[in-house]
C-alpha positions in Angstrom: -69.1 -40.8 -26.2 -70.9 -40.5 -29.9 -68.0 -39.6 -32.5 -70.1 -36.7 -33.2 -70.3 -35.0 -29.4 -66.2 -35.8 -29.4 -65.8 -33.7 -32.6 -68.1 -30.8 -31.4 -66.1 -30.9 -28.3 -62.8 -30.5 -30.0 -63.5 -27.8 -31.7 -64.6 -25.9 -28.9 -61.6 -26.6 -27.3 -58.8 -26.0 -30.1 -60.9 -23.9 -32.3 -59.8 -25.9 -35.5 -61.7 -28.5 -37.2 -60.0 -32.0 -37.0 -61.6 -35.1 -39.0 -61.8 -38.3 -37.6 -63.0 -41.7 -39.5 -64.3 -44.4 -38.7 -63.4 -46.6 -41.1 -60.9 -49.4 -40.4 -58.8 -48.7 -43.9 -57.0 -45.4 -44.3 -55.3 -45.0 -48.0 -51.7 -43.6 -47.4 -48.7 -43.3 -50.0 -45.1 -44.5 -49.1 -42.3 -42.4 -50.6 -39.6 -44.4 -49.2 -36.6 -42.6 -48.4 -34.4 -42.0 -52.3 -31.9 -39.6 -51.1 -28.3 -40.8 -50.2 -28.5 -43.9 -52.3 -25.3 -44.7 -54.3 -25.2 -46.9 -57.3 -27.2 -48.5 -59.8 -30.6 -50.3 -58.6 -28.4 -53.4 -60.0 -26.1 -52.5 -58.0 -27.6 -52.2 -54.7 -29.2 -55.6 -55.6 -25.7 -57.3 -55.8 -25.2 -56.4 -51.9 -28.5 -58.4 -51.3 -27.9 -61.1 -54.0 -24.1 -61.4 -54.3 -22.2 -64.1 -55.3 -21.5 -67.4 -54.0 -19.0 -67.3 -52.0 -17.1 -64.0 -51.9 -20.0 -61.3 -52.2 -19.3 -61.0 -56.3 -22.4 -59.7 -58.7 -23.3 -62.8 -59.9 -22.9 -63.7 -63.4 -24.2 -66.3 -66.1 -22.6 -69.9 -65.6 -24.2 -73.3 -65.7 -25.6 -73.9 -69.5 -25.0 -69.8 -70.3 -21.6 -70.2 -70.2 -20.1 -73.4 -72.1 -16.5 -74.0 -72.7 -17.7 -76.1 -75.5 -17.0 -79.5 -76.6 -14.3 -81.8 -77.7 -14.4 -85.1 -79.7 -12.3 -88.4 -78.0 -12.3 -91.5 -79.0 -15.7 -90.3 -81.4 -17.6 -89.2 -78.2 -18.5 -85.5 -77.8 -17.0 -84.7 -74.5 -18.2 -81.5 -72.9 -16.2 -79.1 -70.6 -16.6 -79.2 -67.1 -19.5 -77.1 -66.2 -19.0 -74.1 -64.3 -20.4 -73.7 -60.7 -23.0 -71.0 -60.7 -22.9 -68.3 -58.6 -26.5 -66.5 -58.6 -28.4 -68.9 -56.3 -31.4 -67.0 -54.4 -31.4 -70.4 -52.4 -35.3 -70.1 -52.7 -36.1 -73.4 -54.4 -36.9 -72.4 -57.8 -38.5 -74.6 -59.8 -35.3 -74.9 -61.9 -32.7 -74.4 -59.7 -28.9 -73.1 -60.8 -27.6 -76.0 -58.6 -30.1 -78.5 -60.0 -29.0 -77.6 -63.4 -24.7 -77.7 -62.4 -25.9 -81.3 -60.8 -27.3 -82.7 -64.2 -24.6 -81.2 -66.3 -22.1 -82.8 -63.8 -23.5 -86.1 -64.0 -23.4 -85.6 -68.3 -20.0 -84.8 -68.5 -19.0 -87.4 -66.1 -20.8 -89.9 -68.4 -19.2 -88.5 -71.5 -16.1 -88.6 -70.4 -16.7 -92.2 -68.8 -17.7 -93.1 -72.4 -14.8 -91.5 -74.1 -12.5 -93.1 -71.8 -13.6 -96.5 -72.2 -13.5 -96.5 -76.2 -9.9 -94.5 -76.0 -8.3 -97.4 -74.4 -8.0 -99.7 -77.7 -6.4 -96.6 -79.6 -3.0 -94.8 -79.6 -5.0 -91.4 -78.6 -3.5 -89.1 -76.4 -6.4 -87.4 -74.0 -6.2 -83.6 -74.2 -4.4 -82.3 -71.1 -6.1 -79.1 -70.8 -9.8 -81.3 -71.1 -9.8 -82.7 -67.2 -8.3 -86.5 -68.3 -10.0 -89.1 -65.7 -6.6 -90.5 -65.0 -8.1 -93.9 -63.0 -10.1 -94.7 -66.3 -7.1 -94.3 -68.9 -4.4 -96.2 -69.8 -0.4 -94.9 -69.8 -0.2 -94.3 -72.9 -3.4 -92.4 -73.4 -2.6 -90.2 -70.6 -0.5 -86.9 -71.6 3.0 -86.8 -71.4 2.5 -84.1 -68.7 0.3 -85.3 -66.5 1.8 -89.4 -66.8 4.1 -89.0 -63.3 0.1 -88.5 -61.4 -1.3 -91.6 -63.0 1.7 -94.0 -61.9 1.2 -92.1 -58.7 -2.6 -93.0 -58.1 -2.3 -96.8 -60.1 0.1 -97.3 -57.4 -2.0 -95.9 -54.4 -4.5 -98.0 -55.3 -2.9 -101.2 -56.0 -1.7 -100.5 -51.9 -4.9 -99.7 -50.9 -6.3 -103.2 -52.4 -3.3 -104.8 -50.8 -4.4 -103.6 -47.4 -7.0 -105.7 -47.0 -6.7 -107.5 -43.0 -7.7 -111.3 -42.5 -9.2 -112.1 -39.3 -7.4 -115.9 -39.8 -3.5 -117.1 -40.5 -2.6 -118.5 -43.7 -3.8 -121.8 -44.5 -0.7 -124.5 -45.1 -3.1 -127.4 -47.0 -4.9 -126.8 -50.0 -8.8 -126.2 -50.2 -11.2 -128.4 -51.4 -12.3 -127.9 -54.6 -16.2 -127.0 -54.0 -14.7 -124.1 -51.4 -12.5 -123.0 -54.0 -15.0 -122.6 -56.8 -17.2 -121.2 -54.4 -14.7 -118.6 -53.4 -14.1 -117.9 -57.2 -17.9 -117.3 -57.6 -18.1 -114.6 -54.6 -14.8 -113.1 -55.6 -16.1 -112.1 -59.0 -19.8 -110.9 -57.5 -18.1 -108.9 -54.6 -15.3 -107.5 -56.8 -17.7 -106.2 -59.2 -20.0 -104.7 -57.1 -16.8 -103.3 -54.5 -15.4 -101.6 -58.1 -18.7 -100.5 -58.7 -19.5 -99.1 -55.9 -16.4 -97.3 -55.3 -16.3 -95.7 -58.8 -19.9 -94.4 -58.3 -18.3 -92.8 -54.9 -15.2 -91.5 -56.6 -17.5 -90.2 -59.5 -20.2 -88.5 -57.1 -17.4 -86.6 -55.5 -15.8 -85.3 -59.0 -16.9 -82.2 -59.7 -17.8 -81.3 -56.4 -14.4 -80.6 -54.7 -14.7 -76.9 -54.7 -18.6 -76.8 -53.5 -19.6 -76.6 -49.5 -21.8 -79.4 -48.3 -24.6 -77.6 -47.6 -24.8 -76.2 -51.1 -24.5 -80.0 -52.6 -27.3 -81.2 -49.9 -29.2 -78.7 -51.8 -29.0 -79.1 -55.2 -29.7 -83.2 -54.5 -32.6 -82.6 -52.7 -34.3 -80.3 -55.4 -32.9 -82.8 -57.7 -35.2 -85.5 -55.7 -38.2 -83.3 -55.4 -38.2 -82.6 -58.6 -38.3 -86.5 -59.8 -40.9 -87.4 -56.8 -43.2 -85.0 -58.3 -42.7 -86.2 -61.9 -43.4 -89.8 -60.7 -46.3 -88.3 -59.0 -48.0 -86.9 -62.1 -47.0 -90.1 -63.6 -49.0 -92.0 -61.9 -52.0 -89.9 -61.0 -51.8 -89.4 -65.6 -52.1 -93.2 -65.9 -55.0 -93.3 -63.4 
């Protein structure tokens, strides 16, 4: 039926005129319902985006709030950064977590650093500035916090003596070639087995108090964020 005859019908029918379109785009104006609302707009935005874990507004951490720094051993040692807790979990192109996971990895290389160069000195590491207890000597550990460092030098001197053999003790000596040889592999291994666990020992510090998830998520913004600046590298030395 032409649009035309339908409105002529209508009318004869209800007796008031009714307009009809057409067109396929009608403009209209939301309101939104405003009445009954409580709080602030940033208030009702911290039930959406609360806090990390317990539904808190968030609040500045990371790099916004420093606990400053402290000089050991002539190394600038930085507090340990504080976990942020106004993630939108969207991927931002500088992510909270990305941030906490680069200041984490400075700190830890500070204090590494500080540690090292404190060992040759009678310094005392400040107790209240997160000592690394495996890295320090006794008597550059704080009086108050010396009974946990015989504790762990003794777990791990048993955890090194744990180490099973498959074969009994030999009774004759070795030759020397197998004895130099074993020397030579001792050393390589050790190294890289010390190595390896302190880079395990030092990924987990500083992550203690974080889920999983939230750490599987911070490392792999941290590694799309490098694969796209070795991308532009190489597509700018084209």
């Amino acid at each position: 039926m032409p649009l035309v005859l339908f409105e002529r019908c209508l009318l004869a029918t209800t007796g008031r005129i009714r307009f009809l379109t057409s067109s396929s785009r009608c403009r209209m104006t939301f309101e939104g319902n405003t009445e009954g609302l409580r709080g602030t707009p940033e208030e009702r935005m911290s039930t959406v985006f609360g806090g990390r874990l317990k539904g808190e507004a968030p609040t500045s951490t990371s790099r916004i709030v420093s606990g400053g720094v402290k000089v050991i051993a002539g190394v600038s040692v930085p507090a340990k950064p504080v976990e942020p807790d106004n993630c939108c979990m969207s991927g931002c192109v500088n992510c909270v977590w990305e941030v906490f996971s680069e200041d984490i990895r400075e700190w830890k290389r500070q204090r590494k650093l500080a540690a090292s160069r404190i060992k040759n000195t009678d310094q005392v590491w400040p107790a209240n500035w997160n000592p690394p207890l495996s890295m320090l000597c006794l008597k550059n550990v704080p009086e108050s916090l010396k009974t946990d460092k015989i504790r762990l030098d003794k777990q791990a001197k048993k955890a090194a003596g744990q180490s099973a053999s498959l074969f009994p003790e030999r009774t004759t000596p070795l030759p020397k070639s197998v004895i130099e040889a074993k020397r030579r592999n001792a050393l390589r291994h050790g190294k890289a087995a010390r190595t390896a666990q302190s880079e395990i020992d030092g990924d987990e510090e500083g992550w203690q108090d974080v889920p999983v998830y939230i750490r599987a998520f911070a490392e792999f913004e941290r590694k799309k964020k490098l694969a796209k600046q070795q991308k532009e590298g190489r597509s700018g030395s084209q």
